[in-house]
N, C-alpha and C positions, 0 to 999 in steps of 0.2 A: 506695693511691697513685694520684695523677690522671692523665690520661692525657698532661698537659702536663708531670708531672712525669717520667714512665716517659720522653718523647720527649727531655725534658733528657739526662738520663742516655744516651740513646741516642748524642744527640749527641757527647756527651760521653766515648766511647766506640770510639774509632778505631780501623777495619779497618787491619790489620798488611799492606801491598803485600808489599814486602822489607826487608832488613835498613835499620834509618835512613829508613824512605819509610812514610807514612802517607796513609792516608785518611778527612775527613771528610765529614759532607753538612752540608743545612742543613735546618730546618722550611720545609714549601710555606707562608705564612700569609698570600702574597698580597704580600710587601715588597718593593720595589725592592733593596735590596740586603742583603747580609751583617750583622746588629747587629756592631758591632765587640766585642763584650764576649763574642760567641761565638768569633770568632777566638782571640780572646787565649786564651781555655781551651782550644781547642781545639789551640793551640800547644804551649800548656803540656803538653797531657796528652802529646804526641808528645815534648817532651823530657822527660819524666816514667819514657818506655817505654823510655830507656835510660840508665838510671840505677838503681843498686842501692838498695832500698826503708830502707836503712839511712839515705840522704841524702835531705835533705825542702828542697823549695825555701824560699830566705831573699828571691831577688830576682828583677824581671824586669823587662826595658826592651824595649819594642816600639813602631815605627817602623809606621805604616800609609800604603801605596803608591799601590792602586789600590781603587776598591768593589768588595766580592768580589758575584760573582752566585751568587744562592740555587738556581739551575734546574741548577747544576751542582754535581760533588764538589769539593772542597779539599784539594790534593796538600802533605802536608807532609814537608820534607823536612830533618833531622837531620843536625847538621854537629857528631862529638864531639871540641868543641876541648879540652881537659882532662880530665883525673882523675886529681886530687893526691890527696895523703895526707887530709886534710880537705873540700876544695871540690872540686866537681865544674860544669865548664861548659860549656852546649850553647847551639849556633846554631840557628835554626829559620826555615826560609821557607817562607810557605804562596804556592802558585801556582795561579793559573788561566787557559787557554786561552795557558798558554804562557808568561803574566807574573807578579812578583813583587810579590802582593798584601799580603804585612805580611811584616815580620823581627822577629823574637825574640832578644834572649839573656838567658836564664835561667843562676842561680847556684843550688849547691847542697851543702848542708853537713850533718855526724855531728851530733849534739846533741851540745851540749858545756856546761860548767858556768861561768859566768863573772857578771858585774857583773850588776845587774836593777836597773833603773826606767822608769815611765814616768811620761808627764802624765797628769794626770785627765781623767775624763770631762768633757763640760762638764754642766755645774749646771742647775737647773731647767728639765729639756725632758719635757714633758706625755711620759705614758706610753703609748705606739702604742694601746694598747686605745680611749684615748678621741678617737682621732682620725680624719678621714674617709680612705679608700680614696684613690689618686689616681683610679681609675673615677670615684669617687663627686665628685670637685672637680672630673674633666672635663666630667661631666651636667650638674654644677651653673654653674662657670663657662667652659664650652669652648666655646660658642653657635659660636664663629667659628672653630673647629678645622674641615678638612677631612672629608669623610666618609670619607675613606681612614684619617687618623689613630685617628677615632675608631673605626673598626672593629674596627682593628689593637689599639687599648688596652681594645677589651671582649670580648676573645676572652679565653679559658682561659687562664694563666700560671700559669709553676711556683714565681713567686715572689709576694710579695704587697711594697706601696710604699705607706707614709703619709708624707708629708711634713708636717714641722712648719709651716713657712711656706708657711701658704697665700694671701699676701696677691699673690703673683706669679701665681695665677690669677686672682684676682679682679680684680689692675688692671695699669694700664701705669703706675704712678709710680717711678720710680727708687727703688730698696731699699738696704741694706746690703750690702755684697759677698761676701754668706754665705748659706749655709743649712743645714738640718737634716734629715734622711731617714732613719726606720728604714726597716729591709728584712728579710724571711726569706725564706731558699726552703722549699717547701712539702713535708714526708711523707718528709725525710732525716733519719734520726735517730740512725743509728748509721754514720759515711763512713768510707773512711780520711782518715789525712791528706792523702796527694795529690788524693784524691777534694774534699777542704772546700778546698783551695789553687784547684784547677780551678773549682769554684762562686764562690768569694768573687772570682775572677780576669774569671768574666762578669758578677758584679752590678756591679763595681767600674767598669765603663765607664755605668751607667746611674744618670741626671742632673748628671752632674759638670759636665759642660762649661758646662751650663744656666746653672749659676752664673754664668757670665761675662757671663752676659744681664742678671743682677736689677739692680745698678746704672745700667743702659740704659734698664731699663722695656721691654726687648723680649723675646721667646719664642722659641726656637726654631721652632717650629711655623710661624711667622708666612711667608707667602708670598714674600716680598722678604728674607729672609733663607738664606744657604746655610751648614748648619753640617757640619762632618766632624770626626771624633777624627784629629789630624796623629801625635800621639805618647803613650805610655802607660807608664807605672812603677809598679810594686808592692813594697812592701819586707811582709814576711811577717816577721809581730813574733813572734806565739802564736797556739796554736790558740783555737780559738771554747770556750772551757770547757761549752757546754751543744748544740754542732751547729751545722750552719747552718740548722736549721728554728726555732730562738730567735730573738728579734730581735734587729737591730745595728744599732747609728745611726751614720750617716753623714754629719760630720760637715764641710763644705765651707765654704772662702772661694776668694777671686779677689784674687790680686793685681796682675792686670796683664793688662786687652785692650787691644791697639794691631795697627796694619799687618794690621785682619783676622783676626788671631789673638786667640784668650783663651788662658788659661793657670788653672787650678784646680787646687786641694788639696784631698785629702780626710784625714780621720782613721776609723777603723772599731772602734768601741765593742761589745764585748757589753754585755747588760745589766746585767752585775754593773762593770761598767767597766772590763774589762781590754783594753788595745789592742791590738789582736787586726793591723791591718796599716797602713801608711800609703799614700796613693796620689797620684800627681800624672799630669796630663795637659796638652795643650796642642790645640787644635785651631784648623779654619778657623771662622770668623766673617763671614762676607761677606755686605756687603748688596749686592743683585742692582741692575745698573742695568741698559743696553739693550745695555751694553760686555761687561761680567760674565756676563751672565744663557746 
């Protein structure tokens, strides 16, 4: 196991204060702030720790406040609003320096026996083996990324990113309001299931938003642009049938940037096509003038 993978899991891993009160940290790796997709798991894992291992999360909506800072812990703190005969549901606020940096509320259900379908996978998406790294497409087309960013994306990770559309690095031409990304985390091969809920709950914040860019022609990345995740949902369909170190594609469109905001969808594929969770998000989009900035 790598050492970025052993540091996931650490993360991932919340010191017990007191009853209902957790603590996480963050990775030092030099980031101005919190990745929101650590938060979110790291959420999850605290309403996780009070709940009987019989009920497995189905859902989770989280609200993000302020940027958490990485140089400090994250106080989470469990508010157990329900435990029905079936569902189980918990509130969750993660706080720093006093403020209330995301909320959470997670749902949580027995396995039970009832209807099954889903949509298909989508159809003809090239197989992750033959495709380039996103390291490998920032070398090739990131010339104009900062050296901060680039630093940050050629460091060790616990997970590995190819995306299918690679035509949004290579240019600024307005795209399709979609795109494609497999993803695995690296050297987890046998999790529980709360354990694969908490991973697939931090990949799920990483390049969703982005989408809301393609149609634009613009990047994230890009200097005069300010992006933040405002809001986050997860619906938890079935588990990953092969782990989360198999690959999943991740499957995104954009239905709507206006007033600054984007708004993105995802779908999350194993490779045999089973849809494994659905996801939606909305965040900020601002372009920086002299007013803004």
């Amino acid at each position: 196991m790598s050492e970025a993978m052993r540091d996931l899991l650490d993360i991932l891993d919340l010191e017990t204060l007191e009853l209902n009160l957790f603590r996480g940290r963050s990775p030092q790796v030099g980031w101005q702030r919190v990745f929101g997709g650590q938060v979110v798991g790291q959420a999850l894992v605290a309403a996780q720790r009070t709940v009987s291992a019989d009920r497995h999360t189905h859902s989770l909506h989280g609200y993000f406040m302020r940027p958490g800072d990485p140089a400090v812990p994250i106080i989470y703190e469990v508010d157990r609003i329900r435990d029905g005969g079936s569902f189980t549901t918990r509130r969750v606020v993660a706080i720093q320096h006093g403020h209330a940096i995301f909320s959470l509320e997670a749902s949580f259900q027995k396995d039970e026996p009832g209807l099954d379908h889903q949509v298909p996978m989508p159809l003809d998406v090239p197989a992750p083996e033959t495709l380039m790294t996103q390291m490998e497409l920032i070398e090739r087309y990131g010339q104009n990324l900062p050296d901060a960013i680039r630093r940050f994306w050629a460091r060790e990770r616990p997970l590995q990113i190819r995306p299918v559309n690679i035509e949004h690095y290579a240019s600024r031409d307005p795209l399709p309001p979609q795109q494609k990304v497999w993803m695995r985390i690296n050297g987890v091969r046998s999790a529980t299931q709360a354990l694969n809920a908490a991973m697939l709950a931090y990949i799920s914040d990483m390049t969703l938003l982005d989408t809301a860019t393609f149609p634009h022609g613009r990047w994230g990345f890009e200097p005069d642009i300010q992006m933040a995740s405002l809001d986050h949902a997860i619906w938890f369909h079935r588990e990953p049938p092969n782990g989360m170190d198999d690959w999943l594609l991740y499957s995104q469109d954009t239905p709507s940037t206006m007033g600054a905001r984007g708004f993105a969808r995802g779908q999350i594929f194993s490779r045999d096509g089973t849809l494994i969770a659905s996801v939606a998000q909305e965040g900020l989009i601002r372009l920086r003038t002299k007013q803004s900035a």
